[in-house]
C-alpha positions, 0 to 999 in steps of 0.5 A: 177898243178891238182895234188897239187890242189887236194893235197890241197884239200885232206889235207884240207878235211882230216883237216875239218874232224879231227876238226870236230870229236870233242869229247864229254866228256859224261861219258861212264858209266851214269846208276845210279843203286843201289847197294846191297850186300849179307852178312852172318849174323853170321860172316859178310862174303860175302855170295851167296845166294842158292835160286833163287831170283825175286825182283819186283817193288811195284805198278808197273808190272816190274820184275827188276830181274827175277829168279837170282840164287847164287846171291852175289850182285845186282844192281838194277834201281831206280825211277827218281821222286817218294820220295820213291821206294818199292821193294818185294824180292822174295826168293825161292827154291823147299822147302821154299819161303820166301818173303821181302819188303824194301821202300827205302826213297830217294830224286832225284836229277838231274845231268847235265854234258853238251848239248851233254849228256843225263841228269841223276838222282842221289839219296840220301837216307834218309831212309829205312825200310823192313819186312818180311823173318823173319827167314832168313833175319836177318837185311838190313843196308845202307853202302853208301846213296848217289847213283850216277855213280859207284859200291859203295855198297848201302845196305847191306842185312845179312842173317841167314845161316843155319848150 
């Protein structure tokens, strides 16, 4: 008689732990980035940048990535409330430097899947300009504006390649 008791008991324990180990369907990948690629200029090609790269955030102390080298594509984080991110690129090898700066326009829009899941922010952009690199960038073009879960390219940078 103990030993289907406890048999009862096992099976019982073993039942309350299967229905409590309910799943929490929070998406696995929830980091929003925003995401860039390299293009030659001339042909539109992918292209892999041969200089070390350093992109810092403006107004802040924060390196969002720091001495890259033969980068084709980045992805980058984003401000959760500001309207506008403004990011310095930094291009360098042992002869040149070239700097840019791109403000990103955007506007901020919080996603909720459920109680158990951490909030995101997602991103529209309405905007974008740059300066600077004159000479070895030759234009940067939104493909993609909304920024959310996923590797959409967002931005796509040509550059002029020399010969």
């Amino acid at each position: 008689m103990r030993k289907v008791a406890f048999g009862i008991f096992v099976v019982g324990l073993l039942m309350l732990t299967v229905v409590a180990c309910e799943g929490i369907d929070c998406t696995l990948n929830n980091v929003v980035t925003l995401n860039v690629g390299f293009y030659r200029s001339d042909d539109g090609s992918a292209y892999t940048i041969p200089d070390t790269l350093t992109i810092t955030a403006e107004g802040t102390d924060s390196v969002l990535l720091n001495r890259a080298i033969r980068v084709k594509s980045i992805s980058l984080p984003m401000s959760y409330w500001q309207e506008a991110d403004t990011l310095r690129l930094h291009f360098y090898n042992t002869e040149s430097s070239h700097e840019m700066t791109m403000r990103i326009e955007k506007s901020n829009t919080q996603h909720f899947e459920s109680p158990d899941c951490p909030t995101t922010m997602f991103h529209e952009i309405k905007g974008m300009n740059h300066e600077g690199a004159t000479g070895y960038v030759d234009s940067v073009v939104v493909t993609n504006k909304s920024i959310g879960y996923g590797a959409l390219e967002h931005i796509k940078v040509y550059m002029h390649v020399a010969d």
